[in-house]
N, C-alpha and C positions, 0 to 999 in steps of 0.2 A: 452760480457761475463756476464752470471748470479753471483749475488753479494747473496752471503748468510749472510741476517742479524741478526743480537742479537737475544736472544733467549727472547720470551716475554711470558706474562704468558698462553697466549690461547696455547703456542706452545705443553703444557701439556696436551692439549685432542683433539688434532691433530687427533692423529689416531684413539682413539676411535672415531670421526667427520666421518673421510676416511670410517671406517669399517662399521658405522651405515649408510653411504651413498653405498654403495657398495652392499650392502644385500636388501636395503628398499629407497623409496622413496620420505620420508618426516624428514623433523626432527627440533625439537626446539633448538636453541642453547642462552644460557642466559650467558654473562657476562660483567662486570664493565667497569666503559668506561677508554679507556689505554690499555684494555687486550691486542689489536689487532688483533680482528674481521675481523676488517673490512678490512684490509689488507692481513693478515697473510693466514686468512681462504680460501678467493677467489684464491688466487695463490696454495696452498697444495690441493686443489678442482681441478687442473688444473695438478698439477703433477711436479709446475714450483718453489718448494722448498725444493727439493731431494726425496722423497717417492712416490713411484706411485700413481697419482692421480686419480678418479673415476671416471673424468667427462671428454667424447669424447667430445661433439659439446663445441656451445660457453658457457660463463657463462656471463648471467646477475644479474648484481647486483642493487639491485634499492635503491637510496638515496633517502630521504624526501628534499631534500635540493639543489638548484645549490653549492654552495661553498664548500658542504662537497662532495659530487659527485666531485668535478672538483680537489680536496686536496687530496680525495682518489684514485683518480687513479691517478696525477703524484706523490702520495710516490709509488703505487707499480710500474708503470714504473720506475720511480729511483733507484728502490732495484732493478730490470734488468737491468739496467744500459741502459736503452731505452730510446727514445723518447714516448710522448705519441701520440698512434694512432698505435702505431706498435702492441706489444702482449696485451699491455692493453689499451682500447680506451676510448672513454668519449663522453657521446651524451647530453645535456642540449637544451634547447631551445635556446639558442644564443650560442651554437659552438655545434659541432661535429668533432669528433676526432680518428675516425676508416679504417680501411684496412682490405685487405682481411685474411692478418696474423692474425685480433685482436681475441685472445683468451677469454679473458674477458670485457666485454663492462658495464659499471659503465653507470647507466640511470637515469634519474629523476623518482620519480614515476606516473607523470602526462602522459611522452611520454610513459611507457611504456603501460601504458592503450592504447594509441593510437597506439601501436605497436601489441599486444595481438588480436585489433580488425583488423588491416588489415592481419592481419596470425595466424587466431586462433590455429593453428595445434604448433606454434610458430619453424618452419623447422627452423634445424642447431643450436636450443637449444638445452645442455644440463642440464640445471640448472638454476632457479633464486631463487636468492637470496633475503631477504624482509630485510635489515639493518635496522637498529635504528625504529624495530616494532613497539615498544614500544610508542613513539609518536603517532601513530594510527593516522595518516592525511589519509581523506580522500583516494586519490587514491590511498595508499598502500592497505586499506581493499577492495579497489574494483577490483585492480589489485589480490590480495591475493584469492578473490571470481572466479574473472574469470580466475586463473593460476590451481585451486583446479576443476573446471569443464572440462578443456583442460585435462588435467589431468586424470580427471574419463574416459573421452569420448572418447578422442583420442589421448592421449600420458602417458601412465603407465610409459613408462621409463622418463620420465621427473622428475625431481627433484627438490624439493621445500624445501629450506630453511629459517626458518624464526630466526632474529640472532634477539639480543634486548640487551641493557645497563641494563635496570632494567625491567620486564616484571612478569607478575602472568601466570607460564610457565606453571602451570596444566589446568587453564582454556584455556591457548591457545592451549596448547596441546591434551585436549579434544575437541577442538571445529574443530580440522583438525585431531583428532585421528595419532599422531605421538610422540614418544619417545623424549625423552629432554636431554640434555648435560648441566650440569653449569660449569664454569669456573671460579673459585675463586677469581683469580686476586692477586694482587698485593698492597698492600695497608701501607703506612705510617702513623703513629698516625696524626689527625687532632682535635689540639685543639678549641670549638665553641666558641666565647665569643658574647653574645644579647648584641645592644648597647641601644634595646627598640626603638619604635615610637616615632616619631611626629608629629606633624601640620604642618612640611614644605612639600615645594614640592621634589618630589624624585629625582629632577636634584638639588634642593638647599641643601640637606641633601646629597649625595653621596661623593663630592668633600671634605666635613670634613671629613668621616670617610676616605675617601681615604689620606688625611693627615696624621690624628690620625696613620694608617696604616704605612705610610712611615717612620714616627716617632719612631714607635714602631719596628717592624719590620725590616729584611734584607730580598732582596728578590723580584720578580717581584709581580707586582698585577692584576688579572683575577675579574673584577667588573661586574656583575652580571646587566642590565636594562631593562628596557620591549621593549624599542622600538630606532629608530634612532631619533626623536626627543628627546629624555632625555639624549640619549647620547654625540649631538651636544652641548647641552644645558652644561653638565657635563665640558666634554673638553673644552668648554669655560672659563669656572671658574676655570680649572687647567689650564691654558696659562700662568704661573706667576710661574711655579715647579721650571724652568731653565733647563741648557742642558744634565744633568745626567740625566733625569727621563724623557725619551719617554712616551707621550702619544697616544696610536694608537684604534681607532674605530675599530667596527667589527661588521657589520650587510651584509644582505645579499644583499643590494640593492651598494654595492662599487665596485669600481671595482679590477679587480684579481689583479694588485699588490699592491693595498689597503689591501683585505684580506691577499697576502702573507704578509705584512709586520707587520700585528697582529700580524701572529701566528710564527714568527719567532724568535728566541733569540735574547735575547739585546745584542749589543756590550759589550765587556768586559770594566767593569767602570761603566756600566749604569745600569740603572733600567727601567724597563718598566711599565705602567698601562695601561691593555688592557680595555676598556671599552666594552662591551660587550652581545648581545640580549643573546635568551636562545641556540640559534643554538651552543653555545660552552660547553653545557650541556654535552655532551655525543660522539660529533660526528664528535667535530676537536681535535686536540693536541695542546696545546701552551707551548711551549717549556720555562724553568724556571719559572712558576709558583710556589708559595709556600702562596700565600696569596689569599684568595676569600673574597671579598664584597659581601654581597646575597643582593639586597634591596626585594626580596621576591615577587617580583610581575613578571609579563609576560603575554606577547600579543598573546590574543588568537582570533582563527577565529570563531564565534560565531552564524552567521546568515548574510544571502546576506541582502544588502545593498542595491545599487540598480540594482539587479541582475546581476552584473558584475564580481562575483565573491563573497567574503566573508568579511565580516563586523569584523574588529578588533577591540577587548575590552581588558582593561588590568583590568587582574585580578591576585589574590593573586594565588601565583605559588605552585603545591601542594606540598606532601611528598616527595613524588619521586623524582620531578624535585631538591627542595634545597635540598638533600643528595646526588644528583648525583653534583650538585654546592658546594659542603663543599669539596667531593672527588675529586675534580680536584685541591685542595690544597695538597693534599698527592701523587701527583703520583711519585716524585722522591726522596722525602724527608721530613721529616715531616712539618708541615703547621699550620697555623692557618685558621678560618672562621670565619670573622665579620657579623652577622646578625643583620640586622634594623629593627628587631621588639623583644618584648620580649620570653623567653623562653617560658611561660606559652600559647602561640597564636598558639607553633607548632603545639602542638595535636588538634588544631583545624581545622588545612588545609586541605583539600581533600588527601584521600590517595594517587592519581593518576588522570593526566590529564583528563578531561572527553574527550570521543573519537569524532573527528568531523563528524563524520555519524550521531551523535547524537544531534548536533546544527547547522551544516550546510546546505546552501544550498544544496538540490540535484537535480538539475537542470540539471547539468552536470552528476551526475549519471545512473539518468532517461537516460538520453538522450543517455550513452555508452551501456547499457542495452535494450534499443530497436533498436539499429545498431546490439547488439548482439543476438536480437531476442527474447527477455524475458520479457515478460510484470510483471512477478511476482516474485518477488524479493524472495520471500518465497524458491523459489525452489534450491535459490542457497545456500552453505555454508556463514556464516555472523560471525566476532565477536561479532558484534552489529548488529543484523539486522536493516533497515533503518525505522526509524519511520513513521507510517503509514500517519498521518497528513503529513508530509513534504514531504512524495512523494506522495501524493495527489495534495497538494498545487504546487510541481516542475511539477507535469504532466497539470496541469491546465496552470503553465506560458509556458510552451512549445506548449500546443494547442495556445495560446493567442499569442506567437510567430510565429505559422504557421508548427511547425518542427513535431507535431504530429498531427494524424487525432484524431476523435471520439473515435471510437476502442482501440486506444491506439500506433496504428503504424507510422512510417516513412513517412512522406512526402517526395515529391521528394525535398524542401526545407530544412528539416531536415536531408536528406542524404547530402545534402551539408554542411549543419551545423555542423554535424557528423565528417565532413572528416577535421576542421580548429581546430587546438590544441588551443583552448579558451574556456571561460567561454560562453555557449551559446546565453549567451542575446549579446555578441561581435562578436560572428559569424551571429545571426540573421541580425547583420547591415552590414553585408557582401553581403550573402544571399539574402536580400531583395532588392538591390542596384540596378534600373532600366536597367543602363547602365556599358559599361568599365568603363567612367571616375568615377561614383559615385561609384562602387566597389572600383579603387584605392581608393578614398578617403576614403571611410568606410574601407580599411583594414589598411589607416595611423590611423584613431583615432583608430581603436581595438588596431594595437600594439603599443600605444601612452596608454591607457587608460589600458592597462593591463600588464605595468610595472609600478611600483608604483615610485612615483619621477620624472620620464624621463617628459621633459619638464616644469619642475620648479613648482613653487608650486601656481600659479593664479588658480581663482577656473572659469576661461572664458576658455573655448574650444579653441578658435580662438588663446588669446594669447599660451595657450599650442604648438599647432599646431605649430605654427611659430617658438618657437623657439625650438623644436623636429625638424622641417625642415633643422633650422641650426647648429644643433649641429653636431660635426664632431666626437667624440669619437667615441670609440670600441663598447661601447654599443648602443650607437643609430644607427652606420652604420648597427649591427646586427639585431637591430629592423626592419630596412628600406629597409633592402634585404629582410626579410623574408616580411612585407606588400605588396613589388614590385612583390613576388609569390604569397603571397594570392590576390593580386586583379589586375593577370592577367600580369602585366607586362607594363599597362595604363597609363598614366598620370593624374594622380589625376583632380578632376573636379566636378563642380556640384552645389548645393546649400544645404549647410552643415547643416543649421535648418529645413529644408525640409526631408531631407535623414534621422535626426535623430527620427524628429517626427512622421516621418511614420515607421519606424522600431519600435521604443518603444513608444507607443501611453499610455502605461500606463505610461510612466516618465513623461509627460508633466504635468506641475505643472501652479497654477493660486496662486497668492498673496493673502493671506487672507485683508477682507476687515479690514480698520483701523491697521496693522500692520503693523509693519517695520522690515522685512527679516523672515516671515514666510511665509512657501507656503503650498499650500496642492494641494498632486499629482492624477491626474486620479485611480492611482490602492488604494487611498484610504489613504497613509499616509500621516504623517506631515514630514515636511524638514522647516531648515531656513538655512541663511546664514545672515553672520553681515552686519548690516544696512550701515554701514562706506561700504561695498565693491561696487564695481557700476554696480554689476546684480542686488542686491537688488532694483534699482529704472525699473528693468522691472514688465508687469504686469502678462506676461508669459515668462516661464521655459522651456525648455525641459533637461533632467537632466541627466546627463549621470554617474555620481556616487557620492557615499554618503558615509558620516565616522562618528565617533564619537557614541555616545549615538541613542540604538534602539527605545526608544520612540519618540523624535524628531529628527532625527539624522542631521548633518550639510552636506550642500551643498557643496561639493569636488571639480564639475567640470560639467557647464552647460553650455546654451547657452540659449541667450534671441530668443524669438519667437514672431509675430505678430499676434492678437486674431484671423486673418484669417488662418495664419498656424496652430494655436492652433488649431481652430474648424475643419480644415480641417483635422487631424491629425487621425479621426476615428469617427464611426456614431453617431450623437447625438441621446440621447435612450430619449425616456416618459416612465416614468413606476412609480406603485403605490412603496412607503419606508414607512419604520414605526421605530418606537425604543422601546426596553422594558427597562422600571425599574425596576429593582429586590425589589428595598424598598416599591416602592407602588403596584407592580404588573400588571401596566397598560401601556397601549399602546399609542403612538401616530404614527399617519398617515398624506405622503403628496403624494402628485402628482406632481413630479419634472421633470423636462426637464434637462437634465444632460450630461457631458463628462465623462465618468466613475463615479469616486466620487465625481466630481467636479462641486455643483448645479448651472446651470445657471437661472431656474426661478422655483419656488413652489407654489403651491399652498396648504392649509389644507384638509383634506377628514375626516366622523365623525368617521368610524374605517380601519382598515387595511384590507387587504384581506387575506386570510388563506396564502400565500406564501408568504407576507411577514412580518407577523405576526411569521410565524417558522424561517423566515430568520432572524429576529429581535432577538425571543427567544436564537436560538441558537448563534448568536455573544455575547449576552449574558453570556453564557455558556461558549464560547472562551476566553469571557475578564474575568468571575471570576468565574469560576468553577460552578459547579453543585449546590449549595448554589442559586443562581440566580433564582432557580429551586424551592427552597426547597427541593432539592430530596438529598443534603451533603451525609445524615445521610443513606438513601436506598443505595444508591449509594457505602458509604464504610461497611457498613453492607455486601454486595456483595461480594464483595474486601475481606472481614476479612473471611466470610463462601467460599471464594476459596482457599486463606492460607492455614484453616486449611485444606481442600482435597489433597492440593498439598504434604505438610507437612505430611500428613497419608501415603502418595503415594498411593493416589486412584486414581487423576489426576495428569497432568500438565498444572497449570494456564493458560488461556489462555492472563489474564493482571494481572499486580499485583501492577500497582499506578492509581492514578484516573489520574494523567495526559496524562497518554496514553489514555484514555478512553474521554477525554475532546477534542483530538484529530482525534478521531475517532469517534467524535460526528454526525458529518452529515452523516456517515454512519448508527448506528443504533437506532441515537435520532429522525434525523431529520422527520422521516414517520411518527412518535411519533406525532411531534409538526404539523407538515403539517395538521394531522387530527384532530387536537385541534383547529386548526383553530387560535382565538385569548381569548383563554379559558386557561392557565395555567394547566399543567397536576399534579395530583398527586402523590406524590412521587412514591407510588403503581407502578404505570404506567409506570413512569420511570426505576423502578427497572425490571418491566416485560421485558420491551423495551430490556431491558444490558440483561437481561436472555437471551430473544428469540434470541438473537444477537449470541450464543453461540454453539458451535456444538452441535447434541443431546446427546451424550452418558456426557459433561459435563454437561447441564441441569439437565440429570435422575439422574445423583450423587450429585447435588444441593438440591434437591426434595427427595430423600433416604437417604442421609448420609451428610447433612449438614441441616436440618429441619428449616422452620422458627415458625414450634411450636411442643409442644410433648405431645401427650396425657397422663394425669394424672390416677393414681388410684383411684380415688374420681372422675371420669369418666369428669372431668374436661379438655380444653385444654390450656395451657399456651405460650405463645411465648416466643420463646428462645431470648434472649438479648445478641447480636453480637459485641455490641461498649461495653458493659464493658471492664475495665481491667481484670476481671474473666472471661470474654468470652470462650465458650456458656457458657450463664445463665439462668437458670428457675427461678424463682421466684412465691410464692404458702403462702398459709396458710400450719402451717407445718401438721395437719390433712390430708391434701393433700396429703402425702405421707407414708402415714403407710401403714403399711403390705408392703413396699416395702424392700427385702432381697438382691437385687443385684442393684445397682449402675447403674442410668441410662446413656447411652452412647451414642456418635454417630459416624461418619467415619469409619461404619464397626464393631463397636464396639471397635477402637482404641484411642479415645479420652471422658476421662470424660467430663460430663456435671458437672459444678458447681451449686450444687443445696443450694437456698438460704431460708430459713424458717423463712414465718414471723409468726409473734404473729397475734391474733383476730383482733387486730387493726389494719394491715395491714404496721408495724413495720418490720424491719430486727433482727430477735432474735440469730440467727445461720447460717451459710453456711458451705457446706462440699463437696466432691470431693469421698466421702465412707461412705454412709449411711449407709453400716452394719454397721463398727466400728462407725458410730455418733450414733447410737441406742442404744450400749454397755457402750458407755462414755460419753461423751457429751451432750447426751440427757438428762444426769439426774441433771446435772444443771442444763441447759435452764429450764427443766419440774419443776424446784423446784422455779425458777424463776415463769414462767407462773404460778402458782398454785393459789400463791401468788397476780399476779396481775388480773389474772383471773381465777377464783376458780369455774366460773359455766360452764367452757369448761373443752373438754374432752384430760388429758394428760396420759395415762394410762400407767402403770410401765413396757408393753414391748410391743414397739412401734411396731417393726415387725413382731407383730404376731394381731395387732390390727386392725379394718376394716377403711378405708380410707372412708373421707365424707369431706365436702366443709368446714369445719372450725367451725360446730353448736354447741350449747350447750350443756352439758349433756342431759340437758331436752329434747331438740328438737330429741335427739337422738332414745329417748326408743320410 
């Protein structure tokens, strides 16, 4: 028997939801976390909360999240008084939970990309749903890209909703062209109080303010940390509260009746402190909450690591996220919010998460996009479209992986790669596995290596392995069933530093000489691990992932190698290297016998050869920008005369920071430096290079309407000055400009030039933006000034009517 619940605050644009779904096909829906989105909605979409609903087939909804996926669908089975699996199902990478009944199917957003790709048409949808958008991870904007092309192509009636806690609902609205809904929500006063920074650490710092709190306050506590280590760390130091005050974790790596017993109410008597990552921002409920901890920071995915996936960094958590952590102090009552850093730091925090299409790996994107036959990302819909460097860089490790050809297409290696829901450098070591046994094994370490924690935390392969082998929990059984189907159903077998280093031949790592737990790996970077651990006394690596800090980052989880398996690992190259200095401008060259990055013998040469002379230049350019070059100044001079075009709406920029263009550097620097050989280009050059790079019709309007000089009345030409802050600027002897009566312009005639007037001496005397009115007013100061200081030049009583000449004397004049 269907159970009809409370009335929450989304229940108020219900219908206007039903009716803009009913007419039209897309629609934005924006409100607060508590409203009941994420519940309420999916079920009146279905018709399964009294009012006829819109949607025949199933409905998916897609989580960012396993624990918020697996919370939201057993509340809406428990408001039907179901089991789950029955009307509402649940699919996660370690359970599924569906029948032929299930009406609404709650997904992670990783599978459903792999769902999208084996049934594009996506039969027996009617709806998906894109929950907690706002996040913007990865596979929601890639699922969102390819549910918007199904959509145009072959399913109109499919229906796409995109729901968000906090979200900029015009941009996204314009960017999928669909109408928006806000939902106001529900909200109790929440008083902030800053307790200010310090120089402790954020697991020594949390546990007093969570004190102070308990002291101060009545009321359960929701503490805000970046990651599960801070959190273990935290509850350690609260084990001494006593028996009124539950202390309960909450990260996504626990297991289900771990998270159920976060987010459940405390016993009556007790108090609780939820300790807690950012996953409780928005997207679960914790019931008696009234007090929030912010420590203001959060663990973001940033950039793969060792292509296993994404490199997590903690950084300062932006606007969005701590007001959506203050508000989950007010959802029943009013609240307070402790924050640990001071008032004055907020307006300094990013308005909003930056989106991971923008720092992450796309390796796994590339890679869903050529299963789905696209080589060019351009043509789909993007919030962010994928930065062009980084899916250059992914498609370069996919060829190096085997999964894509030349061209850009599918291997019969990469179709298999395609088909295993992992991080592709985890399906490469599937993929590549000679035999059964060494596929079993390559698919124990993928799902060993691609849950994070499972098998304890040694940074040795071997000891992981073993004791993931014997772990008997719910979660590794889940791991171990799913391994047993990706590799065949075999018995594990093989020789595990052999299988590795031939799958990932750029992870193999060699010990820097004289160091103690530094390595430097084939594809070129640096890794250590602590000299105390005992990989550190091998002299080869093979590395299967990496954390911490992206400059060196630390060695997670490897295995020692013998310099025979090393070198047999892939072909030793000879080939001419060089390196440039930016400071001195010069080169050096050697002739290296090499494993990837890795020199096994050199020799000196007296210059470099043209290819790796541009190879040198441009890494250059990669590690510090265009400055390397001396071309800084051509370069945002470019950048500044596209602004203004854009800003005129003559064009639309085709980049508008130099770091996208630093990026996109081997594309239309590198021909540049190639033919310079080991000659340094000039700036000129470089700026032509970014020009030619550009379509034609923005070139002609570069060249027409953003000038880099403008012919003077005194038949003189001047360059226009693009890095002032008065930009465009002329700069002249003010003779230069007499007789001129109308204001010179450019962008079509919609943008002043600021024109700036020097004295004979080649002084700044004046500038103005409307030479007629400076010839009426202004002029007659300056002119009384100059007269003054030069009395044998020509300053005549009415400038606009006077003949223009280069600056001369009265004398020189007659």
């Amino acid at each position: 028997m269907t159970r009809v619940p409370a009335p929450l605050p989304i229940d108020d644009v219900l219908p206007a939801i039903l009716e803009q779904l009913r007419g039209g096909n897309r629609l934005v829906l924006a409100a607060p976390p508590g409203a009941g989105k994420t519940t309420r909605v999916p079920l009146a979409l279905a018709g399964l909360l009294g009012p006829p609903g819109v949607i025949a087939g199933r409905i998916l909804m897609l989580e960012p999240r396993r624990i918020a996926a697996r919370m939201a669908a057993e509340r809406m089975a428990s408001g039907l008084g179901e089991r789950l699996g029955q009307t509402v199902g649940l699919t996660t990478r370690v359970d599924r939970k569906v029948s032929a009944a299930t009406r609404i199917e709650v997904i992670t957003d990783g599978l459903f990309t792999r769902r999208i790709l084996n049934d594009p048409e996506l039969k027996e949808v009617g709806a998906v749903l894109f929950d907690e958008f706002h996040e913007r991870r990865l596979n929601s904007d890639l699922g969102l890209a390819l549910a918007l092309e199904v959509q145009g192509a072959l399913r109109e009636d499919l229906r796409l909703l995109i729901m968000s806690a906090t979200l900029d609902t015009a941009s996204v609205a314009k960017a999928i062209t669909a109408p928006v809904i806000e939902s106001e929500g529900r909200q109790y006063p929440v008083e902030t109080r800053y307790l200010g920074r310090s120089g402790e650490r954020i697991e020594d710092r949390m546990p007093k303010a969570i004190r102070q709190a308990l002291r101060e306050q009545e009321g359960s506590i929701l503490a805000f940390l970046p990651g599960a280590r801070e959190i273990h760390r935290t509850a350690d130091a609260l084990s001494d509260l006593g028996a009124n005050v539950l202390v309960a974790p909450l990260f996504g790596a626990l297991s289900p009746a771990e998270q159920d017993a976060a987010v459940s109410p405390a016993p009556d008597g007790k108090r609780k402190v939820v300790l807690a990552t950012d996953l409780a921002e928005s997207a679960l409920t914790i019931e008696g909450v009234r007090i929030v901890i912010d420590s203001g920071l959060a663990r973001v995915a940033e950039d793969e690591a060792g292509g296993l996936g994404t490199r997590l960094s903690t950084v300062r958590a932006s606007r969005a996220s701590v007001d959506q952590r203050r508000g989950r102090a007010g959802r029943t009552a009013p609240g307070v919010c402790y924050r640990l850093w001071d008032e004055a730091a907020t307006r300094g925090l990013n308005a909003a998460p930056v989106p991971e299409i923008l720092v992450s790996d796309l390796s796994g994107l590339v890679l869903a996009l050529a299963e789905w036959g696209e080589r060019d990302p351009s043509k789909l819909v993007w919030m962010d479209p994928p930065p062009a460097g980084k899916y250059r860089a992914a498609e370069a490790q996919l060829r190096a992986l085997g999964a894509l050809d030349e061209a850009g297409a599918l291997t019969p290696k990469g179709r298999e790669m395609a088909r295993l829901p992992m991080a592709p450098r985890l399906a490469a070591l599937i993929a590549s596995a000679p035999g059964a046994p060494e596929k079993a094994l390559a698919a124990e370490v993928a799902a060993l290596a691609g849950e994070r924690g499972m098998g304890g935390e040694s940074s040795d392969l071997r000891d992981r392995l073993q004791r993931f082998r014997a772990d008997g929990g719910q979660r590794a059984r889940s791991l171990k069933a799913q391994a047993s189907s990706w590799g065949g159903g075999a018995r594990p077998g093989g020789d595990l530093a052999r299988l590795l280093a031939s799958a990932w031949p750029d992870q193999v790592a060699r010990r820097r000489p004289g160091s103690e737990g530094s390595y430097l790996l084939a594809s070129g970077r640096a890794a250590n691990i602590p000299a105390t651990d005992g990989l550190a006394k091998s002299e080869w690596l093979v590395i299967a992932d990496l954390g911490g800090a992206s400059r060196e980052p630390r060695i997670t989880l490897a295995l020692p190698l013998t310099e025979t398996e090393a070198l047999a690992s892939q072909k030793i190259l000879t080939e001419n290297r060089a390196a440039f200095d930016p400071k001195t401008a010069k080169f050096t060259a050697r002739r290296v016998k090499a494993l990837g990055a890795i020199v096994l013998s050199e020799a000196p040469l007296p210059k470099p050869s043209a290819d790796a002379a541009a190879r040198a230049m441009l890494d250059a350019v990669q590690a510090a920008g265009f400055g390397a070059l001396g071309a800084a100044d051509a370069v945002e001079e470019t950048l500044h005369r596209l602004r203004i075009l854009e800003t005129s709406a003559l064009i639309e920029a085709p980049v508008r920071e130099a770091a996208a263009l630093v990026e996109t550097a081997p594309d239309w620097l590198h021909p540049l430096l190639r033919r310079k050989g080991a000659v340094v280009p000039q700036p000129q050059e470089v700026r032509d290079a970014l020009i030619q790079s550009f379509d034609w019709p923005v070139q002609e309007a570069l060249r027409q309407h953003a000038p880099l000089s403008l012919d003077l009345p005194s038949g003189q030409t001047a360059r226009v000055d693009w890095l002032d802050p008065r930009a465009p600027l002329v700069s002249a002897r003010a003779q230069a400009f007499y007789g001129l009566t109308e204001h010179p312009k450019i962008a079509a005639g919609r943008v002043p030039v600021t024109v700036e007037l020097l004295s004979p001496g080649m002084k700044p005397a004046a500038a103005t933006q409307d030479l007629a009115r400076f010839w009426g007013a202004g002029y007659k100061d300056m002119a009384k000034d100059m007269r003054g200081r030069y009395p044998k030049h020509d300053w005549p009583d009415d400038p606009a009517k006077a003949r223009a000449h280069e600056g001369r004397t009265k004398k020189r004049l007659t």
